[in-house]
C-alpha positions as CSV (number, residue, x, y, z in Angstrom):
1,X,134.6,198.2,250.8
2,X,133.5,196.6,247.6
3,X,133.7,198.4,244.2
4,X,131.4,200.3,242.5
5,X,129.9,198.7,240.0
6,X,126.9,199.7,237.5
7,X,124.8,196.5,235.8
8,X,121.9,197.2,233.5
9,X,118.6,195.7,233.5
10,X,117.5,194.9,229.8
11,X,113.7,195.0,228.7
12,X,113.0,193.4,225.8
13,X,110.3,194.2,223.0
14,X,109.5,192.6,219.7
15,X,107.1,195.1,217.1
16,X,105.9,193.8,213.6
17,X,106.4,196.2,210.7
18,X,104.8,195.2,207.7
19,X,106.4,191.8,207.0
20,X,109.4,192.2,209.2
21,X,109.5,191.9,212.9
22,X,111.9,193.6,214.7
23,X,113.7,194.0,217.8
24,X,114.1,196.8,220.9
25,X,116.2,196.8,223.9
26,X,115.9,199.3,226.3
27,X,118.3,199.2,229.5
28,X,118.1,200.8,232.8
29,X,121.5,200.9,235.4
30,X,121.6,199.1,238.8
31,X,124.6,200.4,241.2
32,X,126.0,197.7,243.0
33,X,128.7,197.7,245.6
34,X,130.2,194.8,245.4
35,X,133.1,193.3,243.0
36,X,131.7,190.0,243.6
37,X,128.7,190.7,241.2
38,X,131.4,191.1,238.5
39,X,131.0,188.0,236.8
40,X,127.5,187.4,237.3
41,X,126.4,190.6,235.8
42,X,128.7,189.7,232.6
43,X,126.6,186.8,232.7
44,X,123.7,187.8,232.9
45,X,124.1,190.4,229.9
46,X,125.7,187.6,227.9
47,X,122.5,185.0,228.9
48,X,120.4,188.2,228.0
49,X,121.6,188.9,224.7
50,X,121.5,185.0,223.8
51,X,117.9,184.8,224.8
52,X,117.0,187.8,223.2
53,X,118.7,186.8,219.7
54,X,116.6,183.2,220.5
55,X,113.6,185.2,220.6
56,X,114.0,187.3,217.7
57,X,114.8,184.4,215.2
58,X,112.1,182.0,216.6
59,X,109.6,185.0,216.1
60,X,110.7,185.5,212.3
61,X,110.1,181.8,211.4
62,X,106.8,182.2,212.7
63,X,105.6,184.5,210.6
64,X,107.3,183.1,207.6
65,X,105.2,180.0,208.1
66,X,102.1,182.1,208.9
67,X,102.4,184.1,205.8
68,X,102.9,180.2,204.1
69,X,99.4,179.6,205.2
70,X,97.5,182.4,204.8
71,X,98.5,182.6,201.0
72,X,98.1,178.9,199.4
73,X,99.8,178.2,196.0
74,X,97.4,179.2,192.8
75,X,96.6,176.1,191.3
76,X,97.2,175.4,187.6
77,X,93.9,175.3,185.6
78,X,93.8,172.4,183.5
79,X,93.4,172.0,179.6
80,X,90.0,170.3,179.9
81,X,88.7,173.7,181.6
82,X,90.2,175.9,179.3
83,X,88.7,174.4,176.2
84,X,86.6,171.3,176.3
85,X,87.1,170.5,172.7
86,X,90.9,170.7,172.9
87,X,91.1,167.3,175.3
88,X,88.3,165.8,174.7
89,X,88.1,165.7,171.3
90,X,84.5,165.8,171.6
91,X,82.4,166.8,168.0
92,X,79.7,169.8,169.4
93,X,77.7,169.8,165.6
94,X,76.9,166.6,165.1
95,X,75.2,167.7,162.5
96,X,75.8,170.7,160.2
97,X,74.2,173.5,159.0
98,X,71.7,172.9,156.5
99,X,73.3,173.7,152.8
100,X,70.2,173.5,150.3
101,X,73.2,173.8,147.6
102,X,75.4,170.9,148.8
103,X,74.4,168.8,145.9
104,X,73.5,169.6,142.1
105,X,70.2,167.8,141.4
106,X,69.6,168.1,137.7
107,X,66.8,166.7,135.6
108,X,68.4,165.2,132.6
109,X,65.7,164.1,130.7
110,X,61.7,163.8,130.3
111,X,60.9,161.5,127.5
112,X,58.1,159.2,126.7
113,X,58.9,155.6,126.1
114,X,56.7,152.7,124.8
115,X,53.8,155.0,126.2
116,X,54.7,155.8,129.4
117,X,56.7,159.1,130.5
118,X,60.6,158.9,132.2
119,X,62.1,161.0,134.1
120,X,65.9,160.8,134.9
121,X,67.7,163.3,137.3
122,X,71.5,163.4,138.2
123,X,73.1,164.3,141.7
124,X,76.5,165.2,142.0
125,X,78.7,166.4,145.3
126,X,79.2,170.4,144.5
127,X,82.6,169.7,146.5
128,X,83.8,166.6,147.8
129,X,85.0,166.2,151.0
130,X,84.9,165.6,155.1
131,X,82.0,168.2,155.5
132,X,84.9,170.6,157.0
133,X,85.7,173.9,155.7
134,X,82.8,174.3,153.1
135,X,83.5,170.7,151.8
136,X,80.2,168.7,151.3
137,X,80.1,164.9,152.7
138,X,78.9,162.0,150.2
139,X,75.4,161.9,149.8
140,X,73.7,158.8,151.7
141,X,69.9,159.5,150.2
142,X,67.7,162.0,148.7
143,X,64.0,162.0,148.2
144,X,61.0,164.4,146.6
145,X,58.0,165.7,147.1
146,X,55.2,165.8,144.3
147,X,52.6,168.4,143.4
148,X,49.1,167.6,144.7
149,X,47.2,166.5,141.2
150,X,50.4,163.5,140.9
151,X,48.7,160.1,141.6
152,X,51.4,158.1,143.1
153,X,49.7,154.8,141.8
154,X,50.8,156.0,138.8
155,X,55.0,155.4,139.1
156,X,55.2,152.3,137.2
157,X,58.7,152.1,138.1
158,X,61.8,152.9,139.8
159,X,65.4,152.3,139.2
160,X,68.9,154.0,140.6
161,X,72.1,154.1,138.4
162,X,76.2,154.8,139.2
163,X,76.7,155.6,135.2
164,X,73.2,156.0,134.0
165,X,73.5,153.0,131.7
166,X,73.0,150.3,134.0
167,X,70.2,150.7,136.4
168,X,68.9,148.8,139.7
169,X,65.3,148.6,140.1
170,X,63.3,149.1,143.3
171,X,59.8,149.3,144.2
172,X,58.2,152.6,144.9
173,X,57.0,154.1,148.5
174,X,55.1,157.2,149.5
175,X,55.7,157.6,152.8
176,X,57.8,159.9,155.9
177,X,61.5,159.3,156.2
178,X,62.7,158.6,159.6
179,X,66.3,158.9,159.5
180,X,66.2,162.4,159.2
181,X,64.4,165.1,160.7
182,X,64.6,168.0,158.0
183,X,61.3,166.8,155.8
184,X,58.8,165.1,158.2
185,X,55.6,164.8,155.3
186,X,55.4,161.7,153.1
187,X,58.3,161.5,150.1
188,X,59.7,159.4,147.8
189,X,63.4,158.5,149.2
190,X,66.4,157.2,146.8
191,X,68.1,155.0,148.6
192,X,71.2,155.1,146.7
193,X,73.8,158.4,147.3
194,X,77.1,159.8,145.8
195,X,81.0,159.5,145.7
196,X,83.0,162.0,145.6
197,X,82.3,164.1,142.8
198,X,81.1,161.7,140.3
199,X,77.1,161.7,139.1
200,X,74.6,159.3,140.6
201,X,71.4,158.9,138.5
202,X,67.6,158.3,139.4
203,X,64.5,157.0,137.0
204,X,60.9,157.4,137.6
205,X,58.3,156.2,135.2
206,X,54.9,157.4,135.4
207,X,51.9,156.3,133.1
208,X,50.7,159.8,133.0
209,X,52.0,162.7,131.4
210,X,53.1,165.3,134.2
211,X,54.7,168.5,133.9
212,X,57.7,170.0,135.2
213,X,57.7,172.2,137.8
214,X,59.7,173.7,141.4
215,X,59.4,170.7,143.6
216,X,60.6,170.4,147.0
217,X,63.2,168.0,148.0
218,X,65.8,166.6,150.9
219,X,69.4,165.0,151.1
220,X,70.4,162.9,153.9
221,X,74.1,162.7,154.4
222,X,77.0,162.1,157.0
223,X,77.4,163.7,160.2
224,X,79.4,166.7,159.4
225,X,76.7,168.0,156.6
226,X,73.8,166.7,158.0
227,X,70.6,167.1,155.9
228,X,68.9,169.9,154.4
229,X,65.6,171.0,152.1
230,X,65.8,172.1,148.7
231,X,64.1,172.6,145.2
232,X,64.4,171.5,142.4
233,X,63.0,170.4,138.4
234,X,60.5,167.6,140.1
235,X,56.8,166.0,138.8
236,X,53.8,168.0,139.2
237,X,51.4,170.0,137.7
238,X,51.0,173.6,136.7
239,X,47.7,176.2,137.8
240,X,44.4,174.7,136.0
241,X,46.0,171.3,134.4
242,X,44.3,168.0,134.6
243,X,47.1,165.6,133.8
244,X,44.7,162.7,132.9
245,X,42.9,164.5,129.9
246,X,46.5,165.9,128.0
């Protein structure tokens, strides 16, 4: 008569919790009779265990990589996105805000001479610089406006000066300035500007005798401070005057 023997059969179950995954195994006894299933039931509980501990580590690296999938790595924003300007260096104002004070246009002197009447105005930079941090760019051109009654057949000459001692003569025009958009009617441009903050000077000489009065003007200048409206001492005539019977 064989021995008595007791050998469990093993269930096996795997459960996720949360992250984890986790094991349970639940046995139930088998009565045998026979010494001869000795060995194979150590076996069997040995190949049982193995398999099971198999099971249990192949199931965890599976959800490692699932969890690897499902949540991607963030990617890094790059500078361009974060501020365009930063990497690009790209200017966004090409050209500035309109400063009617940039320059200081002075009239310094009305005079008659050999019959005729002069006029010479000054421009100087209020303060020099790249057109950065309230800093005024050098002045490229200006022009004016005149009052209605002035007869612009009547400029008998023009000049522009660096030291208002030696002068360089042009000839006159009435007429729109396209290389800026801030004044669009007809002026009378100076095509001579500034450096730094040293004086440029401007001559007009008319054959009539005009007065002074608030005439409107523009400056043209670089990138950074643009161009802008303004006025200033210019030619005209005040309320009622006839310039041609003075």
């Amino acid at each position: 008569m064989g021995i008595p023997l007791f050998i469990y059969k093993y269930s096996v179950y795997f459960y996720p919790v949360g992250n984890e995954r986790f094991i349970s195994v639940n046995r139930t006894p088998i009565f045998l009779e026979s010494k001869m299933y000795t060995m194979k039931t150590i076996r069997l509980n040995s190949l049982i265990a193995i398999l099971s501990i198999a099971a249990f580590v192949s199931c965890s690296k599976d959800v490692q990589r699932n969890d690897n999938t499902a949540q991607p790595a963030e990617k890094a924003t790059p500078a361009a996105a974060v501020d365009g300007n930063a990497t690009t260096g790209r200017n966004t104002a090409p050209s500035g805000p309109c400063n009617s004070n940039a320059y200081i246009i002075t009239l310094e002197s009305r005079s008659q001479v050999n019959g005729a009447w002069e006029w010479v105005w000054s421009v100087q930079n209020s303060n020099p610089g790249n057109g950065s941090n309230g800093t005024v760019q050098d002045l490229s051109h200006w022009g004016m406006q005149f009052g209605p009654c002035v007869n612009v057949t009547s400029i008998s000459g023009a000049a522009y000066s660096a030291d208002g001692v030696n002068w360089t003569s042009f000839a006159p025009a009435y007429q729109a300035d396209g290389s800026q958009a801030c004044m669009s009617t007809p002026v009378l441009k100076f095509d001579y500007g500034t450096t730094g903050g040293a004086k440029s000077y401007y001559k007009l000489v008319f054959n009539t005798n005009y007065s002074e009065v608030s005439a409107p003007g523009y400056y043209k200048s670089g990138n950074n401070t643009g161009c802008c409206t303004f006025n200033f001492t210019g030619v005209g005539c005040t309320e009622g005057e006839n310039p041609d019977i003075r």
